[in-house]
C-alpha positions in Angstrom: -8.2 11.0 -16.3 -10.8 9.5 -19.0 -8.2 7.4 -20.3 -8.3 5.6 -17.1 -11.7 3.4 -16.8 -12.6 1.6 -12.9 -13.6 -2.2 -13.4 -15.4 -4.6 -10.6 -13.8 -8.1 -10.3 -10.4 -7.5 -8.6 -7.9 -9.8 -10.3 -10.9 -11.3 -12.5 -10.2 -8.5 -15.4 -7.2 -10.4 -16.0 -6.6 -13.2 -19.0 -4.1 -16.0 -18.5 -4.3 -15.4 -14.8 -5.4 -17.8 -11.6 -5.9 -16.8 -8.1 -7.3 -18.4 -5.3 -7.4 -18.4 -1.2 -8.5 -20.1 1.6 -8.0 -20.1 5.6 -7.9 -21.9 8.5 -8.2 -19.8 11.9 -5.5 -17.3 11.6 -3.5 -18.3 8.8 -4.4 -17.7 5.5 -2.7 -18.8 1.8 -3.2 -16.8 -1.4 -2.2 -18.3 -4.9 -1.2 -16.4 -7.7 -0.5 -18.3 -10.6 0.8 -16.6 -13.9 3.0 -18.7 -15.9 6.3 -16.9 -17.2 5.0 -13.4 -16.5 7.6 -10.9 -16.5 7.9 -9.6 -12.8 10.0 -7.1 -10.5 9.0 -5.6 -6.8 9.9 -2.9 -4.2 10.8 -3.8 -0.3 11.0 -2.8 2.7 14.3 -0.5 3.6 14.1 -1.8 7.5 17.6 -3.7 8.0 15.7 -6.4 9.8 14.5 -8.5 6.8 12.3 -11.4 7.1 13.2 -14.6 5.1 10.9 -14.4 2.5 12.0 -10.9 1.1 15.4 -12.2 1.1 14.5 -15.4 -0.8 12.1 -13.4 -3.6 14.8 -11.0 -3.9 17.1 -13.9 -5.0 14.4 -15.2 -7.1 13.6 -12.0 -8.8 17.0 -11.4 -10.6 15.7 -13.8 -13.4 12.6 -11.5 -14.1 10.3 -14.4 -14.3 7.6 -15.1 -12.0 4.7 -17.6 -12.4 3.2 -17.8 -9.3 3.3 -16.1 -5.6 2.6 -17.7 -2.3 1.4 -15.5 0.2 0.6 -16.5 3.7 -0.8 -15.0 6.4 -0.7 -15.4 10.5 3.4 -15.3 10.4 6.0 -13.5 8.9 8.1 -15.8 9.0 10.8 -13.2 10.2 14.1 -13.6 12.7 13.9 -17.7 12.4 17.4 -18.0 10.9 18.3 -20.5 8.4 15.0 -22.3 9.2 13.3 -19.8 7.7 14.8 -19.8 4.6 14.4 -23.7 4.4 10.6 -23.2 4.9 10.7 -20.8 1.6 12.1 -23.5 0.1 9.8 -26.3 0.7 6.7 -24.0 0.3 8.3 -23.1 -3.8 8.7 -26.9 -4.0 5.0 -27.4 -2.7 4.0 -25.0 -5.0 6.0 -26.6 -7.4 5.2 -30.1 -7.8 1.4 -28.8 -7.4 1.5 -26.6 -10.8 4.2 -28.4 -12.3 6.4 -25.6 -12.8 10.2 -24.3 -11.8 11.0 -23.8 -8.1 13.3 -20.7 -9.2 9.3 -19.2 -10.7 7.5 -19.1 -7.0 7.8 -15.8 -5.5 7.2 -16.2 -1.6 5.5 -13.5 0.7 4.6 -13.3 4.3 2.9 -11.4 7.0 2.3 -11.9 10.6 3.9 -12.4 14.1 7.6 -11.9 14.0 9.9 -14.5 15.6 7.9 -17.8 15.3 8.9 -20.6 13.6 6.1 -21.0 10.4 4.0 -23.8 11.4 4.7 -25.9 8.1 2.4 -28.7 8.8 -1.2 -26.5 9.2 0.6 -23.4 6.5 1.2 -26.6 3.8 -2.2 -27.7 4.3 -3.9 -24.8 4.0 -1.3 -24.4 0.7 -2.8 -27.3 -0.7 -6.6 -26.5 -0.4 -5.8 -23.1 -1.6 -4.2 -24.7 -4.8 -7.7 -26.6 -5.0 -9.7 -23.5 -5.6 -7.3 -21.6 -8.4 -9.4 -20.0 -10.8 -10.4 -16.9 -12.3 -13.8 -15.6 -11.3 -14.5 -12.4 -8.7 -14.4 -14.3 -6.4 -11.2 -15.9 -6.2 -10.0 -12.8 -5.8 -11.9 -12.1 -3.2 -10.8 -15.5 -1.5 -7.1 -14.3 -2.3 -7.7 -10.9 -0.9 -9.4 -12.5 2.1 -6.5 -15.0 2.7 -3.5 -12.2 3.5 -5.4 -10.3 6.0 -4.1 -9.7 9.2 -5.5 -7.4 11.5 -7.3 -6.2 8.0 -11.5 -5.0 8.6 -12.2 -5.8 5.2 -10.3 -6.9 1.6 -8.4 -4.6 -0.8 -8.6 -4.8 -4.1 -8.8 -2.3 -7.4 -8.9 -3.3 -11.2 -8.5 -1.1 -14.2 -9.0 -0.5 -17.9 -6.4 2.1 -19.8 -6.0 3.0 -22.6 -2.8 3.8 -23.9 -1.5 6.8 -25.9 -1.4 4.7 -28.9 -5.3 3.8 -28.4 -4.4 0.4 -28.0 -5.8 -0.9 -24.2 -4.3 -3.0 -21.1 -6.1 -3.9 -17.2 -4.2 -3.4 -14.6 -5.4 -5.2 -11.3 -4.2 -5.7 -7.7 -4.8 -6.7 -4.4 -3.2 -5.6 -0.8 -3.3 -6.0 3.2 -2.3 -3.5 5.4 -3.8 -1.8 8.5 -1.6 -1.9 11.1 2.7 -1.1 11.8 2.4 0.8 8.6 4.9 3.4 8.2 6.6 5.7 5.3 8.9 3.5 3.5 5.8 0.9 3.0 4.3 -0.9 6.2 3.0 -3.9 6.8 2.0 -4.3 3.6 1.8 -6.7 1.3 1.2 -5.9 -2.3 0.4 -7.9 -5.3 -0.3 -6.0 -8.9 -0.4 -8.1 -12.4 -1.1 -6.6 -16.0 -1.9 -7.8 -19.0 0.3 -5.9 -21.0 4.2 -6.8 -22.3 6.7 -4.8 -20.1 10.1 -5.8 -19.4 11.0 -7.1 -15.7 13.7 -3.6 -15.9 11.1 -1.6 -17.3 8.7 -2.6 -14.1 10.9 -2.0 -12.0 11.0 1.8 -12.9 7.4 2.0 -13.2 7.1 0.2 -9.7 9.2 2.4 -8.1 7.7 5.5 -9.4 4.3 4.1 -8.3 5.5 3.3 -4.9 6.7 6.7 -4.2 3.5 8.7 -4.4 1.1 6.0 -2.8 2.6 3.2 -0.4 5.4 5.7 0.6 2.9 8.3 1.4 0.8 6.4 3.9 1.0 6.0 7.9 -1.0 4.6 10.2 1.6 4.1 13.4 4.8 5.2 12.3 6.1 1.6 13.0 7.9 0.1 9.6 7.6 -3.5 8.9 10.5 -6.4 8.0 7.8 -8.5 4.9 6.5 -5.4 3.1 6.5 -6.2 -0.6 5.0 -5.0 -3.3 5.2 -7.4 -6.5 4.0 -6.6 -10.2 3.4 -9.3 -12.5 3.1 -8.9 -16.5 1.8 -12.0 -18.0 1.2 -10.3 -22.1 -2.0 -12.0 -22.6 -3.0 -8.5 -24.0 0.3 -8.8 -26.3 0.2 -5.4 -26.4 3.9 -3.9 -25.6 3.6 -0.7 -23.5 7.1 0.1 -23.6 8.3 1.4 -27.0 11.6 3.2 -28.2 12.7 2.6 -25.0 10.0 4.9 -23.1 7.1 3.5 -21.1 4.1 5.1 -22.5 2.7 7.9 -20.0 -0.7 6.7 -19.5 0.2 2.8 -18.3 2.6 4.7 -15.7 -0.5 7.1 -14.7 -2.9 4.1 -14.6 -0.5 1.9 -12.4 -0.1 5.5 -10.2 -3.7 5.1 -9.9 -3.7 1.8 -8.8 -1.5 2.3 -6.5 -3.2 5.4 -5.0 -5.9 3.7 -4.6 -4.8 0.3 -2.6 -2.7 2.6 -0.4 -5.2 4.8 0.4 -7.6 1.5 1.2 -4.7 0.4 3.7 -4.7 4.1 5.4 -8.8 3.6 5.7 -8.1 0.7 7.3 -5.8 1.3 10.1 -5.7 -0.6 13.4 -8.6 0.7 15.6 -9.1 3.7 12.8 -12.8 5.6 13.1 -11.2 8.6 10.6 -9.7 9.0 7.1 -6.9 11.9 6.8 -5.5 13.2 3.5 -2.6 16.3 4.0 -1.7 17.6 1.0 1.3 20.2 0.8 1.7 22.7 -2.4 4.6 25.7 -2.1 7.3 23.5 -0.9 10.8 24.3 -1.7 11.1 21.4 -3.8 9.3 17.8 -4.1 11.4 16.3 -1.1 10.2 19.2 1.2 7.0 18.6 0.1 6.8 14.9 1.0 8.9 15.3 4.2 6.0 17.8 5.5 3.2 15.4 4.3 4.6 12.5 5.8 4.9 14.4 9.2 1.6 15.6 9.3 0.1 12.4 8.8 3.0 10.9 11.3 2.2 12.9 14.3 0.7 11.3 17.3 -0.6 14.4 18.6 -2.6 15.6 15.4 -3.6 12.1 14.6 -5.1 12.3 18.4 -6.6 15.6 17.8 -8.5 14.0 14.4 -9.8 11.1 17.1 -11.2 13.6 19.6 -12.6 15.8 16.9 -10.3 18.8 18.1 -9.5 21.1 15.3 -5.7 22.0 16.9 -4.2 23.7 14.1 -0.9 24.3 16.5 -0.3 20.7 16.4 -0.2 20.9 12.3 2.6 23.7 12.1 4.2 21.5 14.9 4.7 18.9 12.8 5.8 21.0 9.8 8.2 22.6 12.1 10.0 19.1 12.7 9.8 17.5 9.4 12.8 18.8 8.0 11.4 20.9 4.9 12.8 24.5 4.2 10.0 27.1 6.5 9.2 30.7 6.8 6.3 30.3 9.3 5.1 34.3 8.0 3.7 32.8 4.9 2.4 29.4 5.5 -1.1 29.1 5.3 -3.4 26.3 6.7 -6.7 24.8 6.2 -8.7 22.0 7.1 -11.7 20.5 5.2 -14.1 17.5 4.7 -16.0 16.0 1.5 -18.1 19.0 1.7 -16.3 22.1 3.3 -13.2 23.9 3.4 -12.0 26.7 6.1 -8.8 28.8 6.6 -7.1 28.8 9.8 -3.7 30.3 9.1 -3.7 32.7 5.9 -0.2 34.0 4.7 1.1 33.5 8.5 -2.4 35.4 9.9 -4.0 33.4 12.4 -7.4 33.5 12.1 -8.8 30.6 14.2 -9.2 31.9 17.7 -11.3 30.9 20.1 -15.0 31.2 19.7 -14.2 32.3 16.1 -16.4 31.6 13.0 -13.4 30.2 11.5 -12.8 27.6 14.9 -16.7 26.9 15.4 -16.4 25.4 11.3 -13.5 23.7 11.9 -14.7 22.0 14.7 -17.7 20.9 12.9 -15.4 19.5 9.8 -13.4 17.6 12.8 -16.6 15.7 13.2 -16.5 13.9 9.4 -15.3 10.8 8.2 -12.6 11.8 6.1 -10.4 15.1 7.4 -8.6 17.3 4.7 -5.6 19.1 5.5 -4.4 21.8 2.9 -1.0 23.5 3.5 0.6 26.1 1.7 4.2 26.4 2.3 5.0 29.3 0.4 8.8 28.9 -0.6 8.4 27.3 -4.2 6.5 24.3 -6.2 6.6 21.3 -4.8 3.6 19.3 -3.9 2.9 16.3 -1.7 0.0 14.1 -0.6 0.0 11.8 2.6 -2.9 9.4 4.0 -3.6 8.1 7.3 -6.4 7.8 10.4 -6.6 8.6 13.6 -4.9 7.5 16.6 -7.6 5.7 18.4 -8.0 3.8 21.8 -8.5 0.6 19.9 -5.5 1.0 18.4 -3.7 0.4 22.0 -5.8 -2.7 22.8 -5.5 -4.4 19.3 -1.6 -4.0 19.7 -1.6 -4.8 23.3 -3.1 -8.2 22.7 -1.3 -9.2 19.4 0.7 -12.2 20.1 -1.9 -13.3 23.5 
């Protein structure tokens, strides 16, 4: 996509916008401050919902955000009415610190589930956050830094596009994820801003679209989180309008699919004890649901993701999983192959098995087993739909990190 141009800088790219972070031990406090951007975001569908998804949700029917608080270290989840109160004050905080409405302040929050937030450390942590707003690469960087969790390293992506008009808009965002990540989002929290003009309704659709082929696609445990949010901010300072006769133009919502992509894929890279990268991509579905729903399982399965860890090219653990997933199958046709950055070998062909033991055909894909980043490639056969999942491997560090959370 040439219309589509990578820049450095994170959140930097961005005119008319402020970011900051800071940290003390395990909590962290990110500060996005756009004033009177137009704003909409996506949630998590788990039926437990943590208090700060419920109060941005209620904040978000006005379509105006100027800044987010993020914190990290506690989600701030199951605490009852407390937690709801401690929204509250941290928008007022945020509030009387930038001088602007409570009803403005989106809040997010990621961490232990079932603690009380610890006001007194999160509000001073708030405060030297607010300190350090500005707009350099490195504030993002601070910001990015700030919501990690169990995170190895910060996530963020900025581009350029240029519209089908000519006319150009940036696009930047930052994310955390790595571990109880699961289709339907995971632990994830998500923040994207723009510099074009775009209705909060018109973001919305765009968001959702988005969502659907990149945070929806990725799994790291299978678990599925009660904070995950992913909010998009459009503060104009381009004042270019990217919706017009009531269309979004095509390239903004392939540039923000980019985005996307690219911060979910970051997340799957990322997971909790993860040594590989895997990308299963499905073409011949029935239709796009079947498509996804074989994807997803793939990338879902404890016993491939084991396979990946041990380097064990066990094909029977692939169909396995396409077998379950729910998609429309004719196991005669499907074909399956595995590949790295470099090379690509069949295994199945048309329903023909042609990895057997001691094979040419098992002796590459054992070798491919080995790399970094493992491709799956299934053909289902039946029609045209077409899917792509991420996740990593199922490791033994995986275990200890999430045996020792909370200790």
């Amino acid at each position: 996509m040439d219309f589509i141009k990578e820049l450095n800088g994170g959140f930097s790219v961005i005119e008319n916008l402020k970011v900051s972070g800071a940290r003390e031990s395990k909590y962290g406090v990110a500060i996005i401050y756009s004033p009177n951007s137009t704003a909409s975001a996506v949630f998590t569908s788990n039926k437990v919902v943590a208090a700060p998804v419920k109060y941005t949700k209620n904040m978000l029917k006005n379509g105006i955000v100027s800044a987010v608080f993020v914190n990290s270290g506690n989600a701030n989840c199951f605490t009852g009415k407390q937690g709801f109160k401690d929204c509250e004050a941290l928008a007022k905080l945020v509030s009387n610190e930038l001088k602007i409405p409570e009803d403005e302040i989106a809040i997010s929050s990621t961490g232990v589930i079932g603690r009380e937030m610890p006001m007194g450390i999160i509000s001073e942590v708030a405060l030297e956050s607010l300190s350090k707003l500005g707009n350099g690469p490195e504030n993002s960087l601070a910001a990015a830094k700030a919501i990690m969790t169990t995170d190895t390293f910060p996530k963020e992506c900025a581009i350029e596009v240029t519209l089908t008009t000519g006319e150009v808009v940036k696009i930047a965002g930052i994310t955390k994820g790595s571990g109880m990540i699961a289709p339907n989002m995971g632990t994830m929290l998500s923040f994207i801003v723009t510099d074009a003009k775009i209705p909060a309704n018109e973001i919305n659709k765009a968001l959702k679209k988005a969502s659907d082929i990149s945070f929806n696609m990725i799994v790291v445990d299978g678990d599925e989180s009660t904070n995950d949010t992913c909010l998009m901010m459009a503060n104009g300072a381009s004042d270019v309008e990217v919706v017009k006769d009531a269309k979004l133009d095509s390239n903004f919502q392939e540039a923000l699919n980019y985005v996307c992509i690219d911060l979910a894929k970051k997340m799957a890279r990322d997971g909790e004890g993860a040594t590989k990268f895997i990308e299963a991509n499905v073409c011949g579905a029935k239709n796009l649901e079947g498509a996804r729903l074989a994807a997803k399982s793939v990338i879902s399965s404890s016993l491939f993701k084991s396979a990946v860890f041990g380097g064990d090219p066990n094909w029977g653990r692939i169909v396995s999983a396409i077998g379950y997933s729910g998609c429309d199958l004719n196991p005669d046709i499907v074909s399956i192959a595995i590949g790295n950055d470099l090379d690509e070998v069949d295994l199945v062909k048309n329903g023909e098995i042609l990895a057997f033991d001691n094979t040419p055909q098992l002796k590459r894909a054992e070798k491919i087993m080995q790399s970094k980043n493992v491709i799956v490639n299934i053909d289902i056969g039946l029609g045209d739909g077409e899917a792509t999942a991420w996740g990593c491997d199922l490791t033994y560090d995986y275990v200890k990190i999430n045996a020792e959370y909370t200790t």
